[in-house]
NULO-129635 format. One record per residue (C-alpha): y, z, x; residue in one letter; residue number from 1. Coordinates in steps of 0.02 Angstrom, whole numbers, padded with zeros to 5 digits. Example, Ala and Ser with C-alpha at 12.3 -4.5 7.8 and 13.67 -1.06 7.14 Angstrom:
2
+--------+--------+--------+--------+-----+
:      Y :      Z :      X : residu : num :
+--------+--------+--------+--------+-----+
: -00225 :  00390 :  00615 :      a :   1 :
: -00053 :  00357 :  00684 :      s :   2 :
+--------+--------+--------+--------+-----+
END
This chain:
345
+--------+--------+--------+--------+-----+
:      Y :      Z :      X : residu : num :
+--------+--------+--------+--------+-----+
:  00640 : -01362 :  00125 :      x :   1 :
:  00524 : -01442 :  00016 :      x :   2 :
:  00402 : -01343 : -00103 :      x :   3 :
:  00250 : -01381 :  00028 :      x :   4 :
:  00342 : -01327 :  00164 :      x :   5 :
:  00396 : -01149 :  00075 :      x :   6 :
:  00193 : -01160 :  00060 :      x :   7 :
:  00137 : -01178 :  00195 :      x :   8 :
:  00285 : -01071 :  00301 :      x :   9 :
:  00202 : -00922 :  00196 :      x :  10 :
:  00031 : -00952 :  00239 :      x :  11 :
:  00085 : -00941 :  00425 :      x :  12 :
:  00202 : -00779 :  00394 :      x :  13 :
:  00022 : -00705 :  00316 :      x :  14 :
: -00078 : -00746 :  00458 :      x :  15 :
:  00074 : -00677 :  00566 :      x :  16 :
:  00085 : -00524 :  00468 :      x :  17 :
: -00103 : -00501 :  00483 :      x :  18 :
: -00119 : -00537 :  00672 :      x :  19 :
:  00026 : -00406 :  00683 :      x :  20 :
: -00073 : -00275 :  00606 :      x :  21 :
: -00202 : -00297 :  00680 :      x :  22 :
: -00110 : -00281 :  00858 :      x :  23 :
: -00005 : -00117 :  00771 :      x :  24 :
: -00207 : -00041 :  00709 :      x :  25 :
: -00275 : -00076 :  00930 :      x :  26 :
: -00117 :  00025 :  00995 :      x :  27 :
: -00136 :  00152 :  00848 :      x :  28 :
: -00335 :  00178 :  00906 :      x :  29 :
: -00271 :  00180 :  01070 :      x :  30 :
: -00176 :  00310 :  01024 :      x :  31 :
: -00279 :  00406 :  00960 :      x :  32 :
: -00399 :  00382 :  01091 :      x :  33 :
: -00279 :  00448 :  01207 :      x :  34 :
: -00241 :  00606 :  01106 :      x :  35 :
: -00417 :  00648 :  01164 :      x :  36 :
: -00361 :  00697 :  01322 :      x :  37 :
: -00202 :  00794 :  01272 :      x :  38 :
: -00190 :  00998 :  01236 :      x :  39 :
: -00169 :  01049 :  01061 :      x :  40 :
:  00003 :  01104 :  01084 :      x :  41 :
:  00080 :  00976 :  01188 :      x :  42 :
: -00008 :  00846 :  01027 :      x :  43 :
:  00069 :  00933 :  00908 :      x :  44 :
:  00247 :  00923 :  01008 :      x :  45 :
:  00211 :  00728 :  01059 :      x :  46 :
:  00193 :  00705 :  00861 :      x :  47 :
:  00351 :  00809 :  00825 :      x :  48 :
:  00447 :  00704 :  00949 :      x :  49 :
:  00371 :  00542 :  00888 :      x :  50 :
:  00415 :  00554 :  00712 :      x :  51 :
:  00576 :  00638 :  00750 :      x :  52 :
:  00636 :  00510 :  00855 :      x :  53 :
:  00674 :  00623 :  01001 :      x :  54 :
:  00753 :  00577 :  01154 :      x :  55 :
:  00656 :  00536 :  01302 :      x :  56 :
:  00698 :  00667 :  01407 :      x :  57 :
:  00614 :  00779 :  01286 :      x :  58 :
:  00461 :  00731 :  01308 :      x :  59 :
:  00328 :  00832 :  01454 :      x :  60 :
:  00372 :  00771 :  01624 :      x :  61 :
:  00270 :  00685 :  01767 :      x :  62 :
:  00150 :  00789 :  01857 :      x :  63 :
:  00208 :  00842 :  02026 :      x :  64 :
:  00057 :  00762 :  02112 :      x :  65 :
:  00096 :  00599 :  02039 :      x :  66 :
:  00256 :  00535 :  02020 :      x :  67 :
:  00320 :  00408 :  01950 :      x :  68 :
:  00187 :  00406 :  01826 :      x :  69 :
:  00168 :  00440 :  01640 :      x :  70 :
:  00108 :  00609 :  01583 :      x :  71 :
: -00045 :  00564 :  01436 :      x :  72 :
:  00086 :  00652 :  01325 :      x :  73 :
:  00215 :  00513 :  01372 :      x :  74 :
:  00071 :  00374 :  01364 :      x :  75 :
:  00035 :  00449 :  01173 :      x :  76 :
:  00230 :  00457 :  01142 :      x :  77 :
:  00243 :  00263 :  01200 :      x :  78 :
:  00106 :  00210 :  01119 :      x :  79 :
:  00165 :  00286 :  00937 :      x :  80 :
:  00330 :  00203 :  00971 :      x :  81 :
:  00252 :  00030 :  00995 :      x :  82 :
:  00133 :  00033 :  00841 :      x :  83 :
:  00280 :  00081 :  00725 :      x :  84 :
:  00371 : -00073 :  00812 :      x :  85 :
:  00246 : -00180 :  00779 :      x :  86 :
:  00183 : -00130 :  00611 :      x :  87 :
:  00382 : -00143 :  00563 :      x :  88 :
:  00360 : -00311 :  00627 :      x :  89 :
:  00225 : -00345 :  00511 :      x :  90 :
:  00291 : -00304 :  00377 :      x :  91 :
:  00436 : -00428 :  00400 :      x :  92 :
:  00319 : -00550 :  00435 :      x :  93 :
:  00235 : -00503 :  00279 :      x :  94 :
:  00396 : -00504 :  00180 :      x :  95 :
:  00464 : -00660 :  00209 :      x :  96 :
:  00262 : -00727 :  00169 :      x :  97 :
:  00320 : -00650 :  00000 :      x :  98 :
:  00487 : -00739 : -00021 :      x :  99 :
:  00415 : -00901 :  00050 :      x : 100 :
:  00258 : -00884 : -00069 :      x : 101 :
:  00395 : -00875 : -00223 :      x : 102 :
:  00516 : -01016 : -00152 :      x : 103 :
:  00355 : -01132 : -00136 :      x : 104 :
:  00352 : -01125 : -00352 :      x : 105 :
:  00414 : -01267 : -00441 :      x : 106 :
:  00531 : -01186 : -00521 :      x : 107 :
:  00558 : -01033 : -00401 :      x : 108 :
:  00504 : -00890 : -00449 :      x : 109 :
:  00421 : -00715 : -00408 :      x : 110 :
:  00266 : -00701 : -00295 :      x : 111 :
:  00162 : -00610 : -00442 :      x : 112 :
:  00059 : -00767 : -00532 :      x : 113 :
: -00105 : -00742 : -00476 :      x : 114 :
: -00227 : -00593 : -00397 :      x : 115 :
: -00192 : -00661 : -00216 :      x : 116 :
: -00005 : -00605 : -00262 :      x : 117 :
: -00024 : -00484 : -00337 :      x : 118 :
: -00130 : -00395 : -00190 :      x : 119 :
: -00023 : -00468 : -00061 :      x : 120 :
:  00120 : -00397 : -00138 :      x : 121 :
:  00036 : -00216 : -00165 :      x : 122 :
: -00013 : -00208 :  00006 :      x : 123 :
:  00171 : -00240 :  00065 :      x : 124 :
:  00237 : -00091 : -00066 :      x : 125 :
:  00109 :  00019 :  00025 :      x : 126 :
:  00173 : -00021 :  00212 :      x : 127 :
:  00349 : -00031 :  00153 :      x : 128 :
:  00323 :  00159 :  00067 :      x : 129 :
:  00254 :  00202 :  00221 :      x : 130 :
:  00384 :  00144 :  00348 :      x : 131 :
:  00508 :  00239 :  00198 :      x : 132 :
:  00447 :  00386 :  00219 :      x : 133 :
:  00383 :  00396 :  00399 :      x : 134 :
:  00539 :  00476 :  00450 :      x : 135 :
:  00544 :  00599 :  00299 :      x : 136 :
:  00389 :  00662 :  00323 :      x : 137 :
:  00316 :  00629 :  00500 :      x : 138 :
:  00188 :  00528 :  00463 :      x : 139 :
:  00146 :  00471 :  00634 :      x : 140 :
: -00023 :  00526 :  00608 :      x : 141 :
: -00065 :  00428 :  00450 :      x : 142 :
: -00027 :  00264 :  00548 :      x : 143 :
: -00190 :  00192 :  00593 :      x : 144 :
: -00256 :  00246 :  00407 :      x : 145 :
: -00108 :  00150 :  00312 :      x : 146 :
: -00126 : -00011 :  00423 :      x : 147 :
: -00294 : -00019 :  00425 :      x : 148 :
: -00291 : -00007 :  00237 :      x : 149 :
: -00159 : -00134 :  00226 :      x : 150 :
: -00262 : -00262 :  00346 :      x : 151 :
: -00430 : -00234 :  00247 :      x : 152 :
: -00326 : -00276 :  00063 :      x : 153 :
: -00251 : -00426 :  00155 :      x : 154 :
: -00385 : -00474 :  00211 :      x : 155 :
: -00505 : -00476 :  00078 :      x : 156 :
: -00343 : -00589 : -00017 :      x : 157 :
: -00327 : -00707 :  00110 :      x : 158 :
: -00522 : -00734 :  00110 :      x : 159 :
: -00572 : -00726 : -00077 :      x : 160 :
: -00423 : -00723 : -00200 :      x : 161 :
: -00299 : -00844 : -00109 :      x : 162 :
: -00256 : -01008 : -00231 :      x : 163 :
: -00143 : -01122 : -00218 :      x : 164 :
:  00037 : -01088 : -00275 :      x : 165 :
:  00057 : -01134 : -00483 :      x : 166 :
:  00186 : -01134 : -00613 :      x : 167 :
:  00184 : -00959 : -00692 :      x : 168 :
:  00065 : -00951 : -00861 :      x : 169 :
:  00190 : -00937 : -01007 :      x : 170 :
:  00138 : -00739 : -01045 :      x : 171 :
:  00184 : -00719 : -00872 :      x : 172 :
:  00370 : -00811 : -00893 :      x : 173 :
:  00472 : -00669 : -00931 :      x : 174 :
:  00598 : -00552 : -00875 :      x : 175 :
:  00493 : -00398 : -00906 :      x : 176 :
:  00362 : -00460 : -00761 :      x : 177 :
:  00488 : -00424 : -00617 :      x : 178 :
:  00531 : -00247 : -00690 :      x : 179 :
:  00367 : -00204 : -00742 :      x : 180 :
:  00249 : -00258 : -00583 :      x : 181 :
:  00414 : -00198 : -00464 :      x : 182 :
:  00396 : -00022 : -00552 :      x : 183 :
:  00221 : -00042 : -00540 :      x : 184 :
:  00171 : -00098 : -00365 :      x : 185 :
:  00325 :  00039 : -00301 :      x : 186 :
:  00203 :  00196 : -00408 :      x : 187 :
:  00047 :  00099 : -00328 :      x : 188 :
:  00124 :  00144 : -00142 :      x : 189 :
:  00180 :  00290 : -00167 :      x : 190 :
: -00002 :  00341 : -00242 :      x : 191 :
: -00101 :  00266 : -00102 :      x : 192 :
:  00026 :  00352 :  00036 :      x : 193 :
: -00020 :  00525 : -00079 :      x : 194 :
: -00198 :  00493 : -00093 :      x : 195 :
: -00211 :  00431 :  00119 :      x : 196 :
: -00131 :  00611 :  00140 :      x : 197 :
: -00258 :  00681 :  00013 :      x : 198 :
: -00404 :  00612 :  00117 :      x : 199 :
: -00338 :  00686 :  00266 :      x : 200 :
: -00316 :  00856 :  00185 :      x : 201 :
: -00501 :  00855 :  00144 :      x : 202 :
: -00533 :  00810 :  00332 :      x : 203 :
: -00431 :  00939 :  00431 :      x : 204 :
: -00486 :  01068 :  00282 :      x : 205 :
: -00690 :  01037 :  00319 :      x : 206 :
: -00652 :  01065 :  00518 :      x : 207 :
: -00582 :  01221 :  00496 :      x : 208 :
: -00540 :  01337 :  00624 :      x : 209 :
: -00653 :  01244 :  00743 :      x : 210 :
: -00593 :  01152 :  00916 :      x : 211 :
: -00602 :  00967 :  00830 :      x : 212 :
: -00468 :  01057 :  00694 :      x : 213 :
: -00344 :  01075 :  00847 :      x : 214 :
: -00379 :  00931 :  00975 :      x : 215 :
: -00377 :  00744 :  00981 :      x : 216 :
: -00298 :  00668 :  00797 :      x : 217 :
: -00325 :  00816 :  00705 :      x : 218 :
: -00212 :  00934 :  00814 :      x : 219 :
: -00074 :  00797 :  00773 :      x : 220 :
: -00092 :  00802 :  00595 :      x : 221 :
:  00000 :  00962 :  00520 :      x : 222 :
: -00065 :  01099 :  00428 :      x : 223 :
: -00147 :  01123 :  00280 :      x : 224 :
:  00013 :  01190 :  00195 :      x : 225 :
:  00102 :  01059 :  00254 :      x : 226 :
: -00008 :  00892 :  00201 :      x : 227 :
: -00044 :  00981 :  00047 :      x : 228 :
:  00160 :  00994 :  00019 :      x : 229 :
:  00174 :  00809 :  00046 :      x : 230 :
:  00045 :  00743 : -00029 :      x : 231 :
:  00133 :  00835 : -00197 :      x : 232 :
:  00295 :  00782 : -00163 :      x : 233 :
:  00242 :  00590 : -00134 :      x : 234 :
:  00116 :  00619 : -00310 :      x : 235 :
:  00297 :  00681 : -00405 :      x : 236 :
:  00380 :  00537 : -00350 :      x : 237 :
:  00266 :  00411 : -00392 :      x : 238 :
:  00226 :  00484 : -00554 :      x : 239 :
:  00381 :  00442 : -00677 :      x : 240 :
:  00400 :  00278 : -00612 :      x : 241 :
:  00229 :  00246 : -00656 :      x : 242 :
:  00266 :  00320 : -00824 :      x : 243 :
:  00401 :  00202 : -00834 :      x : 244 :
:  00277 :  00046 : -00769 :      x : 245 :
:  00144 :  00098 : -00902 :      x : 246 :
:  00226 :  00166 : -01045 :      x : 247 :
:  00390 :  00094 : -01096 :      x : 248 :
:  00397 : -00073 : -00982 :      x : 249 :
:  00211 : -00140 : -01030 :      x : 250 :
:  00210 : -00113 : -01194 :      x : 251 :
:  00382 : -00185 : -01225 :      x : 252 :
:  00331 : -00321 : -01137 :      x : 253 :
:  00154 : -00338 : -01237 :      x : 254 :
:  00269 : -00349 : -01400 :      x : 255 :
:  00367 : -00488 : -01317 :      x : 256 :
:  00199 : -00569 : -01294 :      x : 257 :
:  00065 : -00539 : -01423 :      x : 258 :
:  00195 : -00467 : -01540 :      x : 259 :
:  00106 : -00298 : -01522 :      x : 260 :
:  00154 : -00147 : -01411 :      x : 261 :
: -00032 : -00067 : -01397 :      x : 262 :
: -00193 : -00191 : -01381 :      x : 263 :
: -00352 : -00091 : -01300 :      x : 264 :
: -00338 : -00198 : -01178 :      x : 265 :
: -00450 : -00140 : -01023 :      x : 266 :
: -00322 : -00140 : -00890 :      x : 267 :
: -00193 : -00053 : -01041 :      x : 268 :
: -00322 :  00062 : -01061 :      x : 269 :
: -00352 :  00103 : -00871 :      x : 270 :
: -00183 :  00098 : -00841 :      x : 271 :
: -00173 :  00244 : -00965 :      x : 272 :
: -00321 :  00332 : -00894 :      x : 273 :
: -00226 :  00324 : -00705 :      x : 274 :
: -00069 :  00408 : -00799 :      x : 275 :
: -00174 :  00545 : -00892 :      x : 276 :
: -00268 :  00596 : -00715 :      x : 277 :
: -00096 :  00607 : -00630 :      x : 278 :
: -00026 :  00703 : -00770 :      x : 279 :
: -00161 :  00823 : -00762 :      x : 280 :
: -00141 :  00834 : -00588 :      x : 281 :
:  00039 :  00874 : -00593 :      x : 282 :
:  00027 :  00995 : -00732 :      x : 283 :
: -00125 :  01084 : -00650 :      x : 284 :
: -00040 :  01120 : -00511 :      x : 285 :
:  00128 :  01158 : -00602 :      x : 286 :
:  00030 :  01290 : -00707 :      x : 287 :
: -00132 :  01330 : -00655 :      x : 288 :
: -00085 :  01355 : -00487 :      x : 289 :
: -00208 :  01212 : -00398 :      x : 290 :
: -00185 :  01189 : -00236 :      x : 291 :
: -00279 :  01127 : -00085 :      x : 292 :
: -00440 :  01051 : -00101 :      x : 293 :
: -00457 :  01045 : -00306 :      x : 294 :
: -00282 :  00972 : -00310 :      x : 295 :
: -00344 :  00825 : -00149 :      x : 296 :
: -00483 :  00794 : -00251 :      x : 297 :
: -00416 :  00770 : -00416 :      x : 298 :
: -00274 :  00662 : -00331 :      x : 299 :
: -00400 :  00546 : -00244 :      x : 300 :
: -00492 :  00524 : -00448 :      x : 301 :
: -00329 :  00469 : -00467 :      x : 302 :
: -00324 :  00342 : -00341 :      x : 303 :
: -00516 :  00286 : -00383 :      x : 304 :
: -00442 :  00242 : -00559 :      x : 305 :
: -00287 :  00164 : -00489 :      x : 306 :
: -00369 :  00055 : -00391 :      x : 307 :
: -00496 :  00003 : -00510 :      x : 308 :
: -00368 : -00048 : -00633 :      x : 309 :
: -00289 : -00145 : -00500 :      x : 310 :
: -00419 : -00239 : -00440 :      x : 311 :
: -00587 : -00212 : -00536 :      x : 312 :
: -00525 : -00243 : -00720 :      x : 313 :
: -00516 : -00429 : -00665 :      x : 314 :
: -00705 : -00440 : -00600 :      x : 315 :
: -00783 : -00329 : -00748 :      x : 316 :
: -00708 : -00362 : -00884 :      x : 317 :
: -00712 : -00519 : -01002 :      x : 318 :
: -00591 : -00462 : -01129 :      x : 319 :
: -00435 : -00409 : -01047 :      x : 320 :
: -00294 : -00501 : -01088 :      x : 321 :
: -00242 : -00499 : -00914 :      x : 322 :
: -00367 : -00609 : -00849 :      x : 323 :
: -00255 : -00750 : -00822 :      x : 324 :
: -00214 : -00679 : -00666 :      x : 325 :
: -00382 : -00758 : -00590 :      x : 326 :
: -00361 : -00902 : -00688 :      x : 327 :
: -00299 : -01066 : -00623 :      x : 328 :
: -00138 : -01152 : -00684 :      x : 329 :
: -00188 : -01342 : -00712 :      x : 330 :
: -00100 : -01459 : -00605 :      x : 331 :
:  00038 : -01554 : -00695 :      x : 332 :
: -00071 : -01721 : -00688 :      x : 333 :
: -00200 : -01654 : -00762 :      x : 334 :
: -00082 : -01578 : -00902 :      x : 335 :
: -00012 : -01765 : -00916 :      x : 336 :
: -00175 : -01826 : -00939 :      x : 337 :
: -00231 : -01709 : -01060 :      x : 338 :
: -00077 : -01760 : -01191 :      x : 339 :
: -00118 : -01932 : -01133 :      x : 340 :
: -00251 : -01952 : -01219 :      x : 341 :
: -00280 : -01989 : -01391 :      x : 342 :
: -00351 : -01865 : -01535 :      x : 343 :
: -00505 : -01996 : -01558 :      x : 344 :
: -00561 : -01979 : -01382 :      x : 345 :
+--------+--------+--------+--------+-----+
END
C-alpha cells in the first residue's frame, strides 16, 4: 500500500470508529432508559450478570402472561451486551486508524507527531483501559460516560486538530517518544477511568438515601464503598507509571534534546503539578484517612490539571517547548526550495 493509501485507510477507520461509538453511546442511553422501568433489585442483579458474564439462563424469566417475550431485565441484559460489542468494535476500528495513521509516514513511524495524534491516541488508551478493566471491576455502568467521553475527544480532533500526516520534527525522532507518551497516554486512561468513577461517586453520594439513589442508572451503579474502592485502586495504578512518564522518562529525554533534564517548561511544569495532586491524593488517603467525597474531589483536581496539561498547554502558552506539536512539518518541496535558493535572495 502506498503512503496515501495508509492515509486515507485511517481516515476511514476514524470515521468508522466514530460512527461505532456513536451506535455503542444510542444502545447505552437505551439502556439506561430502560433501567427506568426495572426494580432496584432486579437492576442491581441485571448489572451483576452483565459484567459477570453470566449465563443466560440466569437472568429473570418471561412473565407468565406473555411468553415468549423478553422480561425489561432481559431487554437491559441484551442491550449491555450489545453496547460492549460494539464499543469493542470501535475500538478496533479505532486501532487500526492508529496503525494506519503511523504506516501512512514516510518513514513509518508512531502515530504521536502532532495534537490530532496525540488526542486520537489518548482517547483509544481511555476505551482500551476501559474495556481492561470492565471485567475486573463491573463497570457496566460507566459505559455511556466513557464512550461518550471518547466520542466528544474524537470528535473535537477530527474537527479542529486533524493535519495532514508529516515527517516527525527532529526533537520528536527518538526512542524515548514511544516509551515516554506509551507510559504516558497508559497513566492518562487509567486517570480519566478513576476520575469518570470519581464523578459518579459525587452523584450517587448527593442522592442519598432517596428513590433516584436506588432506581433507574443509579440502582446499577454500586455503592458508595464500592466506587470509592475502585476509583483508589484505578488512582494507585495509574500513579507510578505516571511517575515513571514524568519523572525519569521526560527528563531523560529533555537531556537527549536540549541537553538539559529540567527546563520550566509549561507542560514540564503541569506535568509536575498533575503528579504532586495525585501524590497528595494518595498519601491523604494513605494517612489522613480521606475517603469519600474529599478524596472524589481532590481526584477530579487531579484530572482538571491532567487534562489541561494535555490539551490546554498548547492553546495558552507561547513558551513551551512542546509547541511543535501544533506546528506543521513543511512539505519536502518546500524544504527543497528553501536550500534552493541562494544566500543573496
Amino acid at each position: 500500500m502506498t503512503d496515501g493509501a495508509w492515509e486515507t485507510l485511517s481516515n476511514q477507520a476514524i470515521a468508522a470508529a466514530g460512527l461505532a461509538y456513536f451506535v455503542a453511546l444510542l444502545v447505552h442511553l437505551a439502556e439506561w432508559a430502560a433501567l427506568r422501568q426495572v426494580a432496584p433489585r432486579e437492576a442491581a442483579l441485571v448489572g451483576a450478570g452483565d459484567a459477570a458474564g453470566a449465563d443466560p439462563e440466569a437472568a429473570p424469566a418471561p412473565a407468565p402472561d406473555q411468553p415468549g417475550r423478553r422480561t425489561t431485565a432481559e431487554r437491559v441484559a441484551f442491550l449491555g451486551r450489545l453496547g460492549f460489542l460494539v464499543t469493542c468494535i470501535a475500538a478496533a476500528a479505532h486501532l487500526v486508524a492508529l496503525v494506519g495513521r503511523g504506516m501512512a509516514a514516510d518513514p513509518n513511524r508512531v502515530p504521536w507527531g502532532n495534537m490530532y495524534e496525540f488526542t486520537t491516541t489518548g482517547t483509544f488508551i481511555v476505551a482500551a483501559m476501559y474495556l481492561g478493566l470492565y471485567r475486573r471491576f463491573k463497570l457496566n455502568w460507566m459505559a455511556p460516560l466513557v464512550v461518550g467521553f471518547v466520542l466528544t475527544i474524537l470528535m473535537v480532533a477530527v474537527i479542529w486538530l486533524h493535519e495532514p500526516v508529516q515527517p516527525l520534527r527532529e526533537a520528536l525522532n527518538s526512542y524515548w517518544l514511544v516509551i515516554h507518551v506509551v507510559a504516558a497516554a497508559i497513566a492518562t486512561g487509567a486517570f480519566t477511568v478513576g476520575g469518570i468513577t470519581s464523578i459518579v461517586y459525587l452523584v450517587k453520594s448527593r442522592a442519598g438515601d432517596s428513590e433516584k439513589a436506588t432506581r433507574g442508572w443509579l440502582g446499577r451503579v454500586p455503592d458508595l464503598v464500592t466506587l470509592d474502592k475502585i476509583a483508589y485502586r484505578v488512582h494507585a495504578f495509574a500513579f507510578p507509571v505516571w511517575t515513571f512518564a514524568v519523572l525519569i522518562t521526560g527528563p531523560i529525554w529533555a537531556h537527549e534534546a536540549w541537553s538539559r533534564y529540567w527546563n520550566w517548561d509549561p507542560k514540564e511544569v503541569w506535568a509536575f503539578i498533575t503528579w504532586v495532586v495525585y501524590a497528595g491524593y494518595l498519601h491523604a488517603r494513605a494517612t489522613a484517612g480521606w475517603k469519600g467525597r474529599n478524596a472524589a474531589i481532590l481526584a477530579l483536581v487531579g484530572l482538571g490539571t491532567l487534562w489541561f496539561n494535555f490539551i490546554g498547554i498548547n492553546y495558552f502558552s507561547t513558551t513551551s517547548q512542546h509547541s511543535y506539536a501544533l506546528e506543521q512539518v513543511p512539505a519536502r518541496h518546500e524544504v527543497v526550495a528553501r536550500t534552493s535558493v541562494s544566500p543573496g535572495m
